[in-house]
LOKOL-173071 format. One record per residue (C-alpha): residue in one letter; x, y, z. Coordinates in nm, 2 decimals, padded with zeros to 4 digits. Each point is the difference from the previous one (the first is absolute). Layout:
residues N
<rec rest="A" u="X" v="Y" w="Z"/>
...
end
This chain:
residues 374
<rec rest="X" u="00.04" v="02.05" w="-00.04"/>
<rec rest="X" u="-00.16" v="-00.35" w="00.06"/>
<rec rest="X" u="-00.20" v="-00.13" w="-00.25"/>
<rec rest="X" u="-00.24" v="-00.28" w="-00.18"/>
<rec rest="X" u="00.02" v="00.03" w="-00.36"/>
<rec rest="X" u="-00.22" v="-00.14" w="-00.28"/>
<rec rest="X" u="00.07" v="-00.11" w="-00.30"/>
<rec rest="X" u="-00.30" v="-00.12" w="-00.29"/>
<rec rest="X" u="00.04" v="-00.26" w="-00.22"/>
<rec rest="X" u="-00.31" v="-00.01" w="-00.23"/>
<rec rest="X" u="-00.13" v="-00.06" w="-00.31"/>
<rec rest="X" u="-00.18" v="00.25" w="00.07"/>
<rec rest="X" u="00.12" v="00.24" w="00.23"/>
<rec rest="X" u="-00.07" v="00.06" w="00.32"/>
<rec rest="X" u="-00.04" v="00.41" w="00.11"/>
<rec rest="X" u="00.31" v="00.13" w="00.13"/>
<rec rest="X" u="-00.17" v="00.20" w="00.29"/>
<rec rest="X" u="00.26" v="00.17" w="00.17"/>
<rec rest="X" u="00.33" v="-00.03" w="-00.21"/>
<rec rest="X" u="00.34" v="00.10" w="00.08"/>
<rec rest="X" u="00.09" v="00.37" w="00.02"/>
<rec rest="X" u="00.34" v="-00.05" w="00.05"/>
<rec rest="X" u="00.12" v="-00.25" w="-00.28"/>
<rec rest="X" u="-00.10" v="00.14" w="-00.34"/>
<rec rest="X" u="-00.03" v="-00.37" w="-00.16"/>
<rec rest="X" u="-00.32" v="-00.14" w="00.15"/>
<rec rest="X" u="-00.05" v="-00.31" w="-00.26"/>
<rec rest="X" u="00.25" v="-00.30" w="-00.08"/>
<rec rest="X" u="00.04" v="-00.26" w="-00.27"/>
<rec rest="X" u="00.04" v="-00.35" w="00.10"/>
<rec rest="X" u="00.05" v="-00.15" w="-00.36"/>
<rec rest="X" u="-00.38" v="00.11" w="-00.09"/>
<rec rest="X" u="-00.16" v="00.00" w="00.29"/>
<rec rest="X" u="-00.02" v="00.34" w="00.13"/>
<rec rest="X" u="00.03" v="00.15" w="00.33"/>
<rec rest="X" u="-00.17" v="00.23" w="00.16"/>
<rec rest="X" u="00.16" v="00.17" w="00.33"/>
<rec rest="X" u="-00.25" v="00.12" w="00.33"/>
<rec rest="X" u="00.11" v="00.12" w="00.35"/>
<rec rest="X" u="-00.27" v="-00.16" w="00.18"/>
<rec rest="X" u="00.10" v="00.12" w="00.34"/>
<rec rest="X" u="00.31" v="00.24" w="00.13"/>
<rec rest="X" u="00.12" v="00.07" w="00.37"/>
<rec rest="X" u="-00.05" v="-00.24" w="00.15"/>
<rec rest="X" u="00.24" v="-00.09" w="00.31"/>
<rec rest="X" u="00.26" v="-00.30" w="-00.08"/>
<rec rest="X" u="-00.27" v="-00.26" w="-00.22"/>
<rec rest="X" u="00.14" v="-00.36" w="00.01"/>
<rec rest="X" u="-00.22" v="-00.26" w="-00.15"/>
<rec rest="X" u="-00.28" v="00.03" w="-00.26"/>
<rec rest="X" u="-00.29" v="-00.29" w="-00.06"/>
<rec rest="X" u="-00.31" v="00.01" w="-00.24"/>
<rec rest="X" u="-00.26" v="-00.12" w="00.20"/>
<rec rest="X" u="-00.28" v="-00.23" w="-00.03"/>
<rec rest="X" u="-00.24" v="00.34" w="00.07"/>
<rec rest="X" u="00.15" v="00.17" w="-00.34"/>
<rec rest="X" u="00.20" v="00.26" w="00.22"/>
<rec rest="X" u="00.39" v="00.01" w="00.04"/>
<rec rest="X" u="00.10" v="-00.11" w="00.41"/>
<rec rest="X" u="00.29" v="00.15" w="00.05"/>
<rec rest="X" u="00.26" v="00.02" w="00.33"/>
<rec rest="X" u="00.17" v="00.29" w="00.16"/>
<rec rest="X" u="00.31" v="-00.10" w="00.17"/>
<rec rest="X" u="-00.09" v="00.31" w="00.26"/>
<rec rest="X" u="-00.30" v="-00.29" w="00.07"/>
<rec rest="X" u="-00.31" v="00.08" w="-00.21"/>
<rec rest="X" u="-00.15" v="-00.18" w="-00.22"/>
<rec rest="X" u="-00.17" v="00.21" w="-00.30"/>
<rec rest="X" u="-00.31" v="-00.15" w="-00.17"/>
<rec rest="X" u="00.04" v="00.21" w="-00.42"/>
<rec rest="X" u="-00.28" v="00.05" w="-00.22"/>
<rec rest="X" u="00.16" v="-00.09" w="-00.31"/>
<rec rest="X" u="-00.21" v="00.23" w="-00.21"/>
<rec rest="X" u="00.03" v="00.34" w="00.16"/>
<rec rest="X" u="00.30" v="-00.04" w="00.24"/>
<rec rest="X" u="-00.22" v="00.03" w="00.34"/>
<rec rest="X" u="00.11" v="-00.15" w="00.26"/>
<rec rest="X" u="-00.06" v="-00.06" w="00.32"/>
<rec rest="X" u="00.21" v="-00.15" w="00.37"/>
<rec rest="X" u="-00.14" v="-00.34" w="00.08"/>
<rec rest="X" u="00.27" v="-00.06" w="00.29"/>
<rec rest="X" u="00.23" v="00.23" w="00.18"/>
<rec rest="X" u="00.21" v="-00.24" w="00.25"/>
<rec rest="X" u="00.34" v="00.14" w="00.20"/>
<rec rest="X" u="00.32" v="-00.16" w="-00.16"/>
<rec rest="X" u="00.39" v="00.01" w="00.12"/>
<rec rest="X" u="00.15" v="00.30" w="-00.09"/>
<rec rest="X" u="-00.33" v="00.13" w="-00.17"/>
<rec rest="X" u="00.10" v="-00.10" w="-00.34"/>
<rec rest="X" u="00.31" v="00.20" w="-00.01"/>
<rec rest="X" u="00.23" v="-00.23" w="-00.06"/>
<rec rest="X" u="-00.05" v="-00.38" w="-00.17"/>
<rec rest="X" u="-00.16" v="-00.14" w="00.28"/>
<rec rest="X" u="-00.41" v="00.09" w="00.01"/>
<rec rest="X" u="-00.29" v="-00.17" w="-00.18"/>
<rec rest="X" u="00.09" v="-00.18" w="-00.29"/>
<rec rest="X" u="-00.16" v="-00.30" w="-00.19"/>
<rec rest="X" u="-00.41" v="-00.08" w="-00.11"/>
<rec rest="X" u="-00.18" v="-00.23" w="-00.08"/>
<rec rest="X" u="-00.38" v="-00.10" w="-00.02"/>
<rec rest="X" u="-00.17" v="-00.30" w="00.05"/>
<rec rest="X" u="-00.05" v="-00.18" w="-00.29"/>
<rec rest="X" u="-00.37" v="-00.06" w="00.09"/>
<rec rest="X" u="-00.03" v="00.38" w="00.06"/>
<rec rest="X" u="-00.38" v="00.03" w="-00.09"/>
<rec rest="X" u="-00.07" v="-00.31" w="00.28"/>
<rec rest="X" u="00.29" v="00.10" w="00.25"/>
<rec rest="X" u="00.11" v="00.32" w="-00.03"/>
<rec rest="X" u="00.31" v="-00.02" w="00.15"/>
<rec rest="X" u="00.36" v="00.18" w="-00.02"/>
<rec rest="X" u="00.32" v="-00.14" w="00.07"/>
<rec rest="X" u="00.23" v="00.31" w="00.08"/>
<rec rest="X" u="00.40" v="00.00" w="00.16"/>
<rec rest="X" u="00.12" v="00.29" w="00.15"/>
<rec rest="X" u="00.27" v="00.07" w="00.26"/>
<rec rest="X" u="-00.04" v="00.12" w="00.35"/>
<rec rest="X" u="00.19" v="00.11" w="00.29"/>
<rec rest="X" u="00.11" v="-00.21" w="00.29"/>
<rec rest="X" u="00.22" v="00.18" w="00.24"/>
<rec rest="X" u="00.27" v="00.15" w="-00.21"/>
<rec rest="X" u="00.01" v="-00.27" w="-00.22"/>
<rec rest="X" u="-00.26" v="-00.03" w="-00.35"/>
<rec rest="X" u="-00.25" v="-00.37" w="-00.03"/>
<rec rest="X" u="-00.19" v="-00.10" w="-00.27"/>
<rec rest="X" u="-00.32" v="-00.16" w="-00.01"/>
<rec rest="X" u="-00.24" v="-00.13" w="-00.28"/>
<rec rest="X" u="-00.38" v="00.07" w="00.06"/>
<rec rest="X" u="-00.37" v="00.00" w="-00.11"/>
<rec rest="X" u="-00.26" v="00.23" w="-00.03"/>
<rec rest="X" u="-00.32" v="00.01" w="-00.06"/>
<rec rest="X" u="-00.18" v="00.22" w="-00.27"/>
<rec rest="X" u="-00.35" v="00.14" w="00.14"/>
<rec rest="X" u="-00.04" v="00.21" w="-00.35"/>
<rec rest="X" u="00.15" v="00.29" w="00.21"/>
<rec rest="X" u="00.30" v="-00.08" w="00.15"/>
<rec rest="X" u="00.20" v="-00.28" w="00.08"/>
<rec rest="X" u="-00.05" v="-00.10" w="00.40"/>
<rec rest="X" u="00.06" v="-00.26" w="00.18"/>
<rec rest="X" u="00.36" v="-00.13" w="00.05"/>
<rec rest="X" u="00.14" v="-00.29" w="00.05"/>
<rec rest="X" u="00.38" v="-00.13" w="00.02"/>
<rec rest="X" u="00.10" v="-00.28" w="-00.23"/>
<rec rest="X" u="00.35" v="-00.02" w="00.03"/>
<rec rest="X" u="00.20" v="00.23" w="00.32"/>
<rec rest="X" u="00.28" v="00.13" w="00.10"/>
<rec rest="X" u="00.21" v="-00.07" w="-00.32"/>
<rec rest="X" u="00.34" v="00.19" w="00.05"/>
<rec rest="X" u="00.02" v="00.29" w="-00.18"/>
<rec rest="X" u="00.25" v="00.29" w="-00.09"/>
<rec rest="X" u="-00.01" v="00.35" w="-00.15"/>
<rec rest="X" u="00.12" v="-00.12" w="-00.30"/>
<rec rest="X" u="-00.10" v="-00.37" w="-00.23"/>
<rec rest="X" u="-00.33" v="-00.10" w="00.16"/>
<rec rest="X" u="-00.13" v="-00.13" w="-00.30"/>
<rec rest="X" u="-00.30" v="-00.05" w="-00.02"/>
<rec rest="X" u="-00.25" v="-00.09" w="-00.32"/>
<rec rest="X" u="-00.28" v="-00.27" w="00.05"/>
<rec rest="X" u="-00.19" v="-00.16" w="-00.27"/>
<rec rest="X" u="-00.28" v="-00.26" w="00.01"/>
<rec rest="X" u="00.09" v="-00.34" w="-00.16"/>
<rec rest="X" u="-00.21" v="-00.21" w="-00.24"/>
<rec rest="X" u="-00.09" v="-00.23" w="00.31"/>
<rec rest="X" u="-00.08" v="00.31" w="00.19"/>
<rec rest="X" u="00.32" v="00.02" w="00.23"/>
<rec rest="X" u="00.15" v="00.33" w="00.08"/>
<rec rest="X" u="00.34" v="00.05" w="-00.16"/>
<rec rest="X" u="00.22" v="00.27" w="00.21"/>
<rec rest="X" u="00.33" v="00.10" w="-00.05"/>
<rec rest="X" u="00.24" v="00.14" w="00.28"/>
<rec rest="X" u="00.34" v="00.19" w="00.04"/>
<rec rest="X" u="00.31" v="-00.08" w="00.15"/>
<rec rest="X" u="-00.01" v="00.31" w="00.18"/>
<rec rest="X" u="00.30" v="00.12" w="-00.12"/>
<rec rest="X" u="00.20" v="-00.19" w="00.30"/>
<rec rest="X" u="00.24" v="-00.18" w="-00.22"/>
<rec rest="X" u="-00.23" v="-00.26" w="-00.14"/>
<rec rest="X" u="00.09" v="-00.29" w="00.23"/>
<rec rest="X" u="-00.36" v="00.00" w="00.06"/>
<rec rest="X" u="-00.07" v="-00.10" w="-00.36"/>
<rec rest="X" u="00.12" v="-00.35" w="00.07"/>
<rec rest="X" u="-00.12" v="-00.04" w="00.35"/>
<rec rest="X" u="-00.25" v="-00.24" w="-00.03"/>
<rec rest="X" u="-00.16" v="00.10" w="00.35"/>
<rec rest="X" u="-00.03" v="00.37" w="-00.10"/>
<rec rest="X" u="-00.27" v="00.13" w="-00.24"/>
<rec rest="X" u="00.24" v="00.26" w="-00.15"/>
<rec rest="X" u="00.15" v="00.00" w="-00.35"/>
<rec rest="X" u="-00.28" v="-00.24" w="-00.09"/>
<rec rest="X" u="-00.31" v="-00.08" w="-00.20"/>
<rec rest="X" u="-00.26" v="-00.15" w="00.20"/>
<rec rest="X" u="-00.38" v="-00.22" w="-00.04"/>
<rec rest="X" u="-00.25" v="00.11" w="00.26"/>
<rec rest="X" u="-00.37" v="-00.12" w="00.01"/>
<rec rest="X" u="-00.28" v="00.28" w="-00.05"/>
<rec rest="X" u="-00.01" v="-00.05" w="00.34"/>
<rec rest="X" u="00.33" v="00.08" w="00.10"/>
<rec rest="X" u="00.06" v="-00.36" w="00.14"/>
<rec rest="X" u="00.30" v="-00.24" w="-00.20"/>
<rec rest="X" u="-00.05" v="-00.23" w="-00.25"/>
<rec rest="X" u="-00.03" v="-00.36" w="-00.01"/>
<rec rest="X" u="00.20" v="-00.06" w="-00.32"/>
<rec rest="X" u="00.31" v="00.27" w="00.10"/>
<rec rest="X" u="00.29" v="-00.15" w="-00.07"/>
<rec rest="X" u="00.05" v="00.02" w="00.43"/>
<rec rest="X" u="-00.39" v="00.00" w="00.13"/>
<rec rest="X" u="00.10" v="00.22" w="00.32"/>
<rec rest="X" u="00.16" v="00.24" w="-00.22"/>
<rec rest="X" u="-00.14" v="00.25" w="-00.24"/>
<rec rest="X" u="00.32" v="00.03" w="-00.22"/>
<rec rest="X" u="-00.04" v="-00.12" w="-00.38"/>
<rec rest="X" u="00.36" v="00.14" w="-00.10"/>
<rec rest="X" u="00.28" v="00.16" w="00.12"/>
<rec rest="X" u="00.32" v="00.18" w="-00.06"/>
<rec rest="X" u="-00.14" v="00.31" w="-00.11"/>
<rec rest="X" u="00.09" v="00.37" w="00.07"/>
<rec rest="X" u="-00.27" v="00.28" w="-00.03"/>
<rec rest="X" u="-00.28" v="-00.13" w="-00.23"/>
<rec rest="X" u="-00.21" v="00.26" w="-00.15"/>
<rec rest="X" u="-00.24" v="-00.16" w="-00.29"/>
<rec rest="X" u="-00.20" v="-00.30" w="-00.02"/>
<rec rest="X" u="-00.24" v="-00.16" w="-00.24"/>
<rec rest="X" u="-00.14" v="-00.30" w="-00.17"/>
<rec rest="X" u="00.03" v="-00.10" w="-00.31"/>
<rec rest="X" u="-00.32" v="-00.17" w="-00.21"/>
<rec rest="X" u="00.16" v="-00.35" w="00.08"/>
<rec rest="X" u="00.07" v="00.03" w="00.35"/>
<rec rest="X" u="00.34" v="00.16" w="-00.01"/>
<rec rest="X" u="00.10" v="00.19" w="00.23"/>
<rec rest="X" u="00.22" v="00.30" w="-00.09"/>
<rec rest="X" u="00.17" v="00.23" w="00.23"/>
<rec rest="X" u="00.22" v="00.28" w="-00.04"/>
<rec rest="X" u="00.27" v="00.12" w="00.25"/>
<rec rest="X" u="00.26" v="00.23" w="00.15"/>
<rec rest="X" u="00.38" v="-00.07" w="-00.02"/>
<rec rest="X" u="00.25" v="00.21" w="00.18"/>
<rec rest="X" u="00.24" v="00.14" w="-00.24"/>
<rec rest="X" u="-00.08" v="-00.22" w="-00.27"/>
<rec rest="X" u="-00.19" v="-00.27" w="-00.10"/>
<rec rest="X" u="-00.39" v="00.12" w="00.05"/>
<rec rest="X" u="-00.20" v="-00.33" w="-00.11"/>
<rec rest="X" u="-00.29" v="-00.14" w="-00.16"/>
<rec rest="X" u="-00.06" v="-00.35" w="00.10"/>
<rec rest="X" u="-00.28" v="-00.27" w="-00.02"/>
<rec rest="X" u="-00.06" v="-00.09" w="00.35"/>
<rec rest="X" u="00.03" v="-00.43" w="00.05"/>
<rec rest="X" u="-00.07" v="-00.14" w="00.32"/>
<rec rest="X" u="00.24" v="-00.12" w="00.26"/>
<rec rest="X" u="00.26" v="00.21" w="-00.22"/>
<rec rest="X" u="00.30" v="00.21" w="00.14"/>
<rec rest="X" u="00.07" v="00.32" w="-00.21"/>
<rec rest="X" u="00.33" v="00.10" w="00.14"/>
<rec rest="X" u="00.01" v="00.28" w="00.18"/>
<rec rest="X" u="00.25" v="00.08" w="00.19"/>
<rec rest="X" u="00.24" v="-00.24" w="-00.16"/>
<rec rest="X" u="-00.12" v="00.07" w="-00.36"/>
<rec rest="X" u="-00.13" v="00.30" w="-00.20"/>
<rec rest="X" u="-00.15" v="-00.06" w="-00.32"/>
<rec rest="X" u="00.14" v="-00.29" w="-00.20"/>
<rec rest="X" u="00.21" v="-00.28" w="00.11"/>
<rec rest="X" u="00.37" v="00.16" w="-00.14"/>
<rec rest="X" u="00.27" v="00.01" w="00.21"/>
<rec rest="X" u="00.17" v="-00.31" w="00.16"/>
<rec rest="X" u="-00.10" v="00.03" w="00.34"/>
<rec rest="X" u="-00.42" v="00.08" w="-00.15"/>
<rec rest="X" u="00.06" v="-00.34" w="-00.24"/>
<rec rest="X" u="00.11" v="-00.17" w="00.36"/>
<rec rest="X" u="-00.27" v="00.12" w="00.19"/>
<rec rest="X" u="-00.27" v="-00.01" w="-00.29"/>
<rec rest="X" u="00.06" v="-00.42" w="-00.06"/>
<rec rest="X" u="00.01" v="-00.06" w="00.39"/>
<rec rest="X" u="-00.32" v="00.18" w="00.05"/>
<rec rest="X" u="-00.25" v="-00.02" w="-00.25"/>
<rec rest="X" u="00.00" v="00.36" w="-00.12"/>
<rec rest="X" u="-00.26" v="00.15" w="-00.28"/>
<rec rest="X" u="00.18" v="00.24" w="-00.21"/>
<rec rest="X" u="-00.18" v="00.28" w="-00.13"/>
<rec rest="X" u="-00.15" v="00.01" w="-00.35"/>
<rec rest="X" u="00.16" v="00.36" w="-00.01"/>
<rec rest="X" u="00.22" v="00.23" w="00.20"/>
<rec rest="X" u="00.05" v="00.36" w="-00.03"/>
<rec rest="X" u="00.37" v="00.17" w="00.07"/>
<rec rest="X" u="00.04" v="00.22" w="00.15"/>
<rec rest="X" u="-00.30" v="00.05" w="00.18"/>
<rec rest="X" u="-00.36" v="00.11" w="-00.19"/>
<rec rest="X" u="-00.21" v="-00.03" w="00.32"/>
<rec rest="X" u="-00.26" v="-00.25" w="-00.15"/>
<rec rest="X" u="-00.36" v="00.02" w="00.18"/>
<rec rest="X" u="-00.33" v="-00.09" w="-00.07"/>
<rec rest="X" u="-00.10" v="-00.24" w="-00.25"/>
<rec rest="X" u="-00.30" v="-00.15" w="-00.23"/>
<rec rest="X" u="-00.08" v="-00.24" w="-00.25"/>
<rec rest="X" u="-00.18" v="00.13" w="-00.29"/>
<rec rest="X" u="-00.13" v="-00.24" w="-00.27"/>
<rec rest="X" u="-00.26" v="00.19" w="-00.21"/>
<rec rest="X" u="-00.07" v="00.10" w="-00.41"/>
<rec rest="X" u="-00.08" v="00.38" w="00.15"/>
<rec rest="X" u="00.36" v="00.04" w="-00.01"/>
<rec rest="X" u="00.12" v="-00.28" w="-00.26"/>
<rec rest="X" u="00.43" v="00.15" w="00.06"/>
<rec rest="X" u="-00.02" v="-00.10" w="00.38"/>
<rec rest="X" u="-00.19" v="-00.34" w="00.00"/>
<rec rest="X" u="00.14" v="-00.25" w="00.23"/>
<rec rest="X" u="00.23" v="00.24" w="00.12"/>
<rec rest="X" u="00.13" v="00.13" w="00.37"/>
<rec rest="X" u="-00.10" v="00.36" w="00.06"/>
<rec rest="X" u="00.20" v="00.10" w="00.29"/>
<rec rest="X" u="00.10" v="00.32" w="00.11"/>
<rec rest="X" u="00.33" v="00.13" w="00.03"/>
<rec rest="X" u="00.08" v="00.30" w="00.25"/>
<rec rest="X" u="00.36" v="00.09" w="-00.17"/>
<rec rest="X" u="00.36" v="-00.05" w="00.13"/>
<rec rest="X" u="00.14" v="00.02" w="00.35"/>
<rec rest="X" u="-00.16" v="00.28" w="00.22"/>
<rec rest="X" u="-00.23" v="00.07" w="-00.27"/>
<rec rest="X" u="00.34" v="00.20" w="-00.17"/>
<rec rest="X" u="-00.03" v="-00.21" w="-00.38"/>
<rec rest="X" u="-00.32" v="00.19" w="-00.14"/>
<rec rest="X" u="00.04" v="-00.18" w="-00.30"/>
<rec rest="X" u="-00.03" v="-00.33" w="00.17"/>
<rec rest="X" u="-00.35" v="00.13" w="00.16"/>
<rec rest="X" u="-00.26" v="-00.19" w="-00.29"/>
<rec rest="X" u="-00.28" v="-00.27" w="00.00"/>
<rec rest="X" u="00.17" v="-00.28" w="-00.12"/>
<rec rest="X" u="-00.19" v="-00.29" w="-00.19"/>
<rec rest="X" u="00.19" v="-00.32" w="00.01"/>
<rec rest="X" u="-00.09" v="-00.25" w="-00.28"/>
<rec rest="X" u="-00.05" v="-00.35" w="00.10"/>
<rec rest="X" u="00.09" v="-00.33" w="-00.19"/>
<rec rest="X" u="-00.35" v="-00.20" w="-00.08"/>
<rec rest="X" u="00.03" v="-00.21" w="00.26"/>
<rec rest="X" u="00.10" v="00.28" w="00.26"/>
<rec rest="X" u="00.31" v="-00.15" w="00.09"/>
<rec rest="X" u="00.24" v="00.24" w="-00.13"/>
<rec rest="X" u="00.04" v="00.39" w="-00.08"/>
<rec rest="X" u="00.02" v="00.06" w="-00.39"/>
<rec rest="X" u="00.10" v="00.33" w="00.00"/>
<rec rest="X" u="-00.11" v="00.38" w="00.21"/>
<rec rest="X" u="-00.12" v="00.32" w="-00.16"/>
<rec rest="X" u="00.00" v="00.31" w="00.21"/>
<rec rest="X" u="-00.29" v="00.26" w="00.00"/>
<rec rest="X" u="-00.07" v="00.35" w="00.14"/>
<rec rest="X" u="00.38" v="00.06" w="00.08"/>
<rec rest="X" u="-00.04" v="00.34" w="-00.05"/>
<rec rest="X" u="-00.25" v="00.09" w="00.24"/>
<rec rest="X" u="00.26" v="00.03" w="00.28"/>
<rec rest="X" u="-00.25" v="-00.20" w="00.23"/>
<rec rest="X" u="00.07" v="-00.31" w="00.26"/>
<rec rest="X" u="-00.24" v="-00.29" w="-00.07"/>
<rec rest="X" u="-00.09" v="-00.14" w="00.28"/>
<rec rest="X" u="-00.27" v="-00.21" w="-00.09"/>
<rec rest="X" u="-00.23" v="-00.11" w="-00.29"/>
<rec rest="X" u="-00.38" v="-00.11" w="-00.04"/>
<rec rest="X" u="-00.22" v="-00.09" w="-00.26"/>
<rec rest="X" u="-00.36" v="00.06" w="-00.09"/>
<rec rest="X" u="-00.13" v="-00.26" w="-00.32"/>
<rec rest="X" u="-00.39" v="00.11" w="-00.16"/>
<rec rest="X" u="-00.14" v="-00.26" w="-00.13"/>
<rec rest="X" u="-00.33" v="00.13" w="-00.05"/>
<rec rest="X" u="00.08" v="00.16" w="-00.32"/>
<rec rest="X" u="00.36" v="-00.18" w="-00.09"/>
<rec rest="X" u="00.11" v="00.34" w="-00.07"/>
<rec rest="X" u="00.19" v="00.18" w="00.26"/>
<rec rest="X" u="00.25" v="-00.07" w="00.29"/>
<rec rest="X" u="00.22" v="00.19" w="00.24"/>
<rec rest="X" u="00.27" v="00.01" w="00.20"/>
<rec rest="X" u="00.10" v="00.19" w="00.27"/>
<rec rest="X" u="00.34" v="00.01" w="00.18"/>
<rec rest="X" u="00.08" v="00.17" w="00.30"/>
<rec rest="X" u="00.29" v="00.25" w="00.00"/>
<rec rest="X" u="00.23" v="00.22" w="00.23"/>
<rec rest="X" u="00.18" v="00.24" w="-00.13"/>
<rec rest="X" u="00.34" v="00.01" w="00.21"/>
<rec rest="X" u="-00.10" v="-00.19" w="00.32"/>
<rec rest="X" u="00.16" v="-00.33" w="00.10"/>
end
């Protein structure tokens, strides 16, 4: 079963319309806050990313290549965009990461990424769409022909402060030589204009590539000072959470995770690599991630909520949680992790966030599970 849960934070609490039949605890304490659990929407086909829009409903991708527009309040939904994908989601390849235009009301634009077929071999491509009020319509290619694989594509975009998109991509699973290939867009994080052309101010201005040396990069997100935070997937060991610098290399192939064995300490001084605030061994399979600063929920403020989608092939349930990473004041380090919901036996995928301020007495979250699906 594939599906979005909600959880209310409140004051006062928000009605738990259609609650869990199959877990008999349907509230949790968070210190005292308490929590109130809602399955929003169930079977749908392989969800990947989940946004709260500008419009009040939850955007969310289908990596089988729809694109779901969610009334938050009764669960409708309905298929704003139904495009063909490689492999028709069935594997890791299909469509992948969102984002909106962060003038949405003015330009309603989407950024999406999805992978296609080209010959027997799988692309990506980052695009827009326009938003009618219907449906999205109306693409056009940003970025094409980025190599792609059926594994470690990537890809999560986020909008930056100064209104750049912010996309990750894989290594696709080749190895990682791509990683430090400085002519390839693979195993990187790249800066694109809104309208898909390269920056001026890139660190190379014919190149879209901010940083590099990545493997299979799975959660982005800024931080309230204009960090960016990123989480992703190691091989065996070593699954990361990193602030993203520019011009940085993060060491993949040569280094997972920290900087700790004499050949990683050789390569790390002669190339300038980031270590990671914190690394996960073995594996946890790290994904989406958000920063959440709010009094709603005083035991999370200024705090990482990422989900987590359990150990390798999905086989450590106990690993599968929402995990909220607590940040040092100034955002620079990791202060310590609590673990939530590890007993739902569900893969988070993805997390979003809905603040009302109109009353200052209610929030929600909602994080997007699969239950035994890679």
């Amino acid at each position: 079963m594939k599906r979005i849960l909600g959880f209310s934070f409140v004051a006062c609490l928000l009605s738990c319309t259609a609650p869990l039949t199959n877990h008999a605890q349907t509230t949790w304490t968070v210190g005292n806050t308490t929590l109130t659990e809602t399955d929003l929407v169930t079977g749908i086909s392989l969800p990947w990313e989940i946004l709260w829009g500008p419009d009040d409903y939850i955007w969310a991708t289908l990596r089988t290549g729809k694109v779901l527009r969610i009334d938050p309040e009764t669960g409708n939904y309905t298929t704003i965009l139904d495009i063909a994908v490689a492999g028709s989601g069935s594997s890791e390849p299909g469509l992948l990461g969102m984002a909106l235009h962060p003038d949405f009301a003015s330009t309603p634009e989407v950024f999406l990424v999805y992978c296609y077929a080209s010959g027997n071999s799988v692309k990506e491509r980052l695009v827009k769409y326009t938003w009618d009020g219907t449906a999205l319509t109306g693409e056009t290619n940003l970025i094409n022909n980025i190599p792609g694989n059926w594994i470690h594509d990537g890809s999560r975009l986020v909008i930056s402060p100064d209104n750049k998109i912010m996309m990750t991509t894989g290594d696709t699973g080749t190895g990682g030589d791509l990683s430090q290939d400085m002519s390839s867009l693979n195993g990187k994080v790249l800066r694109i204009n809104l309208d898909g052309t390269i920056p001026a101010d890139n660190p190379d201005p014919s190149s879209y590539v901010w940083s590099f040396g990545h493997r299979n990069s799975q959660g982005l997100c800024y931080g309230p000072t204009g960090i960016l935070y990123e989480s992703e997937h190691g091989q065996n060991s070593s699954d990361e959470f990193n602030i993203i610098e520019v011009s940085r290399n993060y060491g993949w192939p040569d280094v997972e995770g920290a900087c700790n064995t004499a050949s990683e300490q050789t390569f790390c001084n002669g190339n300038n690599v980031k270590e990671p605030l914190k690394e996960w061994s073995p594996c946890v399979a790290v994904n989406g991630i958000s920063y959440y600063d709010h009094p709603a929920i005083p035991e999370w403020s200024n705090s990482i909520i990422m989900g987590v989608m359990g150990g390798l092939n999905g086989t450590t349930s106990s690993n599968d949680r929402v995990s909220v990473l607590h940040l040092s004041t100034d955002g620079l380090s990791v202060t310590s992790e609590d673990k939530y919901f590890t007993t739902l036996n569900q893969r988070f995928r993805d997390v979003c966030e809905s603040i009302h301020w109109s009353n200052l007495c209610c929030a929600q979250w909602w994080f997007l599970s699969r239950n035994n699906t890679k």
